[in-house]
N, C-alpha and C positions, 0 to 999 in steps of 0.2 A: 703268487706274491702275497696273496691274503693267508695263506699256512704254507710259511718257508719251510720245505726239507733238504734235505742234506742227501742227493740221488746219485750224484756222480760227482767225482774229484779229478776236476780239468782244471786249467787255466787256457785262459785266450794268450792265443800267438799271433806275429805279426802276420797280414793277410786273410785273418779269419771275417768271416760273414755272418752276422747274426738277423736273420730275416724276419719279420713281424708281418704275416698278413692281413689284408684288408679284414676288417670288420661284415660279417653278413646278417646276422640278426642280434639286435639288442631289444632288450627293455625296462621301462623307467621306472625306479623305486623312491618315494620320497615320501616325507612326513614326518611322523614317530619313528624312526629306527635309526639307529645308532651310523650308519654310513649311508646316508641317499647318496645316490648316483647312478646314471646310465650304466648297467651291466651287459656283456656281451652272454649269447648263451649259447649253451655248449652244441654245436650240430650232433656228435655225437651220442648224446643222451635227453630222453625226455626231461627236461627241468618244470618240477611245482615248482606254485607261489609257495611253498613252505622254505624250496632250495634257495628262492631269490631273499626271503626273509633271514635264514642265515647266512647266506653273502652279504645282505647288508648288515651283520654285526645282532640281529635278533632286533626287539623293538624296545625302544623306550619305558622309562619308570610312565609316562604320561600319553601311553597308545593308548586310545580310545579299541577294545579287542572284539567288541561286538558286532561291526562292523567294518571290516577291511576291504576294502573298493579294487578290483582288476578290470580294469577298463580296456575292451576290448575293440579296435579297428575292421570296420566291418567292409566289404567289398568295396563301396560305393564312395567308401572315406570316414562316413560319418562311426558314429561310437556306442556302444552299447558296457552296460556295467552290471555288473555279478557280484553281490555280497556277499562276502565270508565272514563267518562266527567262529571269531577266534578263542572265544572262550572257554569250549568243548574239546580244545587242541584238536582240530583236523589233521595236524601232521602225524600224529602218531597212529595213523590211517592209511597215509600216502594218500590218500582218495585220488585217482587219474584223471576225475572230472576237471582233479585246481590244474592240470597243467599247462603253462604258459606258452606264448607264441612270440613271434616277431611282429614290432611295435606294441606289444601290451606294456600298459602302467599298473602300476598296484602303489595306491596312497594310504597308507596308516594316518586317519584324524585322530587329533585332543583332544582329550578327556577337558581342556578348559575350553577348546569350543562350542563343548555339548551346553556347558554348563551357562543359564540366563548369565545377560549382560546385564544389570542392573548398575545405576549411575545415581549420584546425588552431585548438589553445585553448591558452591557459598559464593557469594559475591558483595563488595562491597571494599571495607578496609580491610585487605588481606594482601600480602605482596602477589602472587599468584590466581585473581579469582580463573573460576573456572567451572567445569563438571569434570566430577571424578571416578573413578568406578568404585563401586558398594560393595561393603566388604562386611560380613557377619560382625557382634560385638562393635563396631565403629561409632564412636561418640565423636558429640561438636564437638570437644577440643582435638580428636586424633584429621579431622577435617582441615580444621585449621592447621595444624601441622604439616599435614602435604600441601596445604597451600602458602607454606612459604612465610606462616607465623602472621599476627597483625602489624600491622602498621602504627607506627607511634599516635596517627590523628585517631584511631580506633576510639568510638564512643564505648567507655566500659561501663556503664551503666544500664546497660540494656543491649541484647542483639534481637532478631528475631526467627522462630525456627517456622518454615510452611511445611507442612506434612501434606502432601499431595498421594489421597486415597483414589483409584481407578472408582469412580463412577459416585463418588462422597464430593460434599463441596470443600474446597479448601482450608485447613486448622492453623491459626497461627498462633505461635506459642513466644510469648516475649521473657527472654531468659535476662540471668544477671551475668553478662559477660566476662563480671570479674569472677564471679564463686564458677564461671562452668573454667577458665584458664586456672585457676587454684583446687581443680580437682574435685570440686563437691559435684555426686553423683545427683541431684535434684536436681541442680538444670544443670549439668552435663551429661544430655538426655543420650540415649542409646537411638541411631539413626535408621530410618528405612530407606527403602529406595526410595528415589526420586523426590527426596527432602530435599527443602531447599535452605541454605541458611546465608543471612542477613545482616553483615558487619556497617553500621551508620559510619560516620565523620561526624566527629564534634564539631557542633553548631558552630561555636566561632575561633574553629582552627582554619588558620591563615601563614601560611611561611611566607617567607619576607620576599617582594615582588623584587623579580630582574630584569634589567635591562642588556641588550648585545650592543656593543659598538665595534662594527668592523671597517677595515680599509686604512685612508690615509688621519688618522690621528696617531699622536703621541705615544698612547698607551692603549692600543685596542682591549678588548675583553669584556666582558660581567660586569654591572655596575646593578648597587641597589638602588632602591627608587623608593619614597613614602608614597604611599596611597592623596591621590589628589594634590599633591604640593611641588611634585619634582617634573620641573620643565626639561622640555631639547637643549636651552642652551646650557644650564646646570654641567648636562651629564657630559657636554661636546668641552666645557673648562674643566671636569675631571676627568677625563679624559687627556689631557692636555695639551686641546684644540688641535688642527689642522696641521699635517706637518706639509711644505712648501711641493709635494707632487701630488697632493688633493685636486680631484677633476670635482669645484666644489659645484658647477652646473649639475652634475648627472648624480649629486648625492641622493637618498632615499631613505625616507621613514615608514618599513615596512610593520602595518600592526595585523594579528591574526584576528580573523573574525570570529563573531560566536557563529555557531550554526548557523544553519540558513532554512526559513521555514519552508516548506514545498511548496512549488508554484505547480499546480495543477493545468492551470492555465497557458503557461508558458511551454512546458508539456505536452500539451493538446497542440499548439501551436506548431510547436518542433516537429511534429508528425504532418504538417500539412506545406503544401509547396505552395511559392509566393502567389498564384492566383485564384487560391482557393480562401485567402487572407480577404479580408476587408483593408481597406488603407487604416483605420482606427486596428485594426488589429497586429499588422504588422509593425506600424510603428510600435506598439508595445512590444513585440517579440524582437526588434534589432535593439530598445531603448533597456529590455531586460541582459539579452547575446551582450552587450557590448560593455554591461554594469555589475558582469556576474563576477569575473575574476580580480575585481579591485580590490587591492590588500593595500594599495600607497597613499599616504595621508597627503596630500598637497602640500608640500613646504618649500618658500625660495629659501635655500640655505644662503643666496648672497646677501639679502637685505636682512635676515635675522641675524647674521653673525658679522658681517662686516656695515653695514648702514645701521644698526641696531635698531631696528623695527621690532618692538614686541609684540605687532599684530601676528608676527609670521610666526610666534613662540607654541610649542603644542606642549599641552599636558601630557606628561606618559604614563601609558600603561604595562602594567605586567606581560612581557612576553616580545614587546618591542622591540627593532631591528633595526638599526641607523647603520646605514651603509654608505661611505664613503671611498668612492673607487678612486683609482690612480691615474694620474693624467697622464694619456698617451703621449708618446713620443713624434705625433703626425697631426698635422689638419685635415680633418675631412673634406674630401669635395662630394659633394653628389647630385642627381639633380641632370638637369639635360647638359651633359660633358661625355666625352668619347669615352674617358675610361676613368670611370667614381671611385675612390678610394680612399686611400687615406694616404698623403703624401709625407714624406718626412720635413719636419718643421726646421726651417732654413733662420736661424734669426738675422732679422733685418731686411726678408723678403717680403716682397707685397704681395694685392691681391692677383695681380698677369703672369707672376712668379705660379701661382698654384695650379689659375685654371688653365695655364699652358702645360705644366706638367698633368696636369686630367686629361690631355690630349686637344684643348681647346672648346669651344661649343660645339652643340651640334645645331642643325642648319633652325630646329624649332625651338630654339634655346629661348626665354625672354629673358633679357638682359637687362633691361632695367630694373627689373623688380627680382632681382640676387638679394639675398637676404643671408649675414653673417649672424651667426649665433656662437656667441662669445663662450670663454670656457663655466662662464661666471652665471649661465643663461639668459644673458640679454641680448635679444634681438636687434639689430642694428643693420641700418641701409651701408652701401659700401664706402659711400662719401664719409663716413661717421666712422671710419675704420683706417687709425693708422699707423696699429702695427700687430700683429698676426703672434697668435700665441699655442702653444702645445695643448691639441683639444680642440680650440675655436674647429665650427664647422660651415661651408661655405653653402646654400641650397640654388640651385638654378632651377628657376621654374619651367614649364614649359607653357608654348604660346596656345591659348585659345585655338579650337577649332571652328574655321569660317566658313560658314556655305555662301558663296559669294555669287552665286543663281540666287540662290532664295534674298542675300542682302538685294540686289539687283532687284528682283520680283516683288519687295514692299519696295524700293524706288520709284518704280513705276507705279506701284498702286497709289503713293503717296501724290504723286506729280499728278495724276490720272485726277483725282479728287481734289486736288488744287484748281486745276483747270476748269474742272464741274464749277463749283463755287466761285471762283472769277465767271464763266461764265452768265451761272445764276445772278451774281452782283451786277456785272456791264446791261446783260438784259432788264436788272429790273430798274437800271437807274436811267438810263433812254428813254 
């Protein structure tokens, strides 16, 4: 199939067999050469690595020839390797030492493997920073150009270049970043390895801060904000406000944090189990566990937006997230009830309508201290509750547990010590 000839002039008929037998020894050719692939070899003739080289098509503009690898399987399993010098052309020798076996590999490496990896990095105002590989003649601006160009905030007034010499201390070179982009060869220095180059941010560039508003308003999306002046409620009337399936209880003002400095401490902590703690120390580990992941500003959205409370108004920042989810179609029950969920809201049903559909109490339910939590998040006893809305959620507490030996057992010590004391009195007043 790899040199078609023209041997015999047949056609296939109907009923004809054309049979392919199994495979008995191959070996693997890959790298540099124009065809890698698993080749089968011939049982009937001794095949060289010269034969499996022009089966695979000869080798590559970029075969490394000084070195060609026939890796050979040795009884046990494991591998032994033979280098050939392809330089001297062995084939034109035959040598019968190259000839190949069953399971041998022969790899042609790159000439750009051979060759050092050398790398430089820019970093800073660049669309792309990075490290890059180092390439002979390479100037800061051909740098900057695989890295995706500068950025509009790029300080042109100055970059910085480190030349980083193996065993010198570090050279920093402060270029004019406009003349090395306009092509002047004086500070559009010519780069070494492992230079590093240095794109600032102009001091007082600032894009104009945004805000997210998602969920139940008017007009969700991006809203701009001034720095220090633009409140929640601003952005919640440009927005234009609440539209009537706002679940406006469970809204949220998510703002991102700056970093967070290392807690070493907390650290040390997380590595030790709760009795190896001081009580001083583990409250600090449950008080940090419990303060780590808070991204939500506290805000009642019902008193700021419908009671008009401006204490509840927050100044926004850039990157801010007002989330406004949709009210559900169900009251929640949960809490000590047979089956918690969330029911479909019946209008005009009370509260026996719900926890009967929850499947009723269960036997450690406390029932008097049910507590409804309105769509709106006000907390309210159930006397205070008289009419059930999409959202509102119902909680059923559960009853204290009583040891009622041990209540019994200060009964008596109680009584016990009564009696003492009555008797001390009655005696000493006789």
């Amino acid at each position: 199939m790899m040199r078609p000839r023209r041997r015999q002039l047949f056609s296939l008929q109907s009923g004809d067999i054309i049979f392919v037998p199994v495979v008995s020894s191959t070996i693997e050719v890959l790298g540099e050469v124009n065809r890698g692939a698993i080749y089968e070899l011939n049982p009937n003739t001794k095949e060289t690595v010269c034969d499996l080289i022009q089966l695979a098509g000869g080798f590559t503009s970029l075969a490394y020839l000084k070195k060609v690898e026939l890796s050979r399987m040795r009884p046990d399993g494991s591998r032994e390797a033979v280098y050939i010098d392809f330089t001297a052309d062995p084939c034109e020798a035959r040598n019968l030492d190259l000839v190949v076996k069953d399971n041998d590999r022969v790899r042609v490496f790159s000439i750009e493997e051979q060759a050092p990896r050398d790398s430089v990095a820019i970093y800073g105002e660049v669309n792309e920073p990075g490290v890059y590989e180092y390439q002979r003649n390479m100037r800061v601006s051909d740098l900057i150009l695989q890295a995706g160009s500068l950025k509009r905030s790029a300080y042109m007034l100055s970059a910085e270049l480190a030349q980083v010499k193996p065993g010198n201390d570090v050279r920093t070179i402060i270029l004019d970043l406009q003349r090395v982009m306009d092509g002047d060869t004086t500070q559009d220095l010519l780069l070494d390895p492992d230079d590093n180059v240095f794109i600032r941010k102009i001091p007082t560039w600032e894009v104009g801060a945004l805000v997210e508003v998602q969920g139940e308003v008017v007009f969700p999306g991006f809203y701009p904000i001034k720095k220090d002046s633009t409140y929640l409620s601003h952005i919640i009337q440009a927005a234009g406000g609440l539209t009537g399936e706002a679940l406006i209880g469970e809204a949220k003002l998510v703002r991102t944090r700056d970093a967070v400095i290392e807690d070493k401490e907390y650290e040390r902590l997380a590595q030790m189990s709760r009795s190896e703690m001081s009580n001083s120390e583990y409250e600090y580990f449950v008080m940090k566990h419990n303060s780590d992941n808070v991204d939500e500003i506290v805000v009642d959205f019902e008193r700021l937006l419908f009671q008009g409370d401006s204490t509840e108004d927050v100044l926004l920042k850039d990157g801010d997230l007002i989330n406004i989810p949709k009210r559900p179609g169900v009251v929640y029950v949960s809490g000590r009830v047979s089956k918690p969920g969330g029911i479909l809201f019946k209008p005009g049903a009370g509260f026996d309508y719900y926890i009967q559909k929850a499947g009723g109490y269960t036997w450690d339910a406390r029932k008097r201290q049910t507590k409804i939590i309105k769509v709106t998040g006000e907390i309210k006893k159930r006397r205070q509750i008289k009419a059930f809305e999409p959202g509102d959620r119902i909680f059923v507490p559960r009853k204290q547990d009583r040891d009622y030996w041990r209540s019994f057992y200060d009964v008596v010590i109680v009584l016990g010590q009564l009696a003492a004391v009555y008797l001390v009195v009655r005696t000493a007043t006789q």
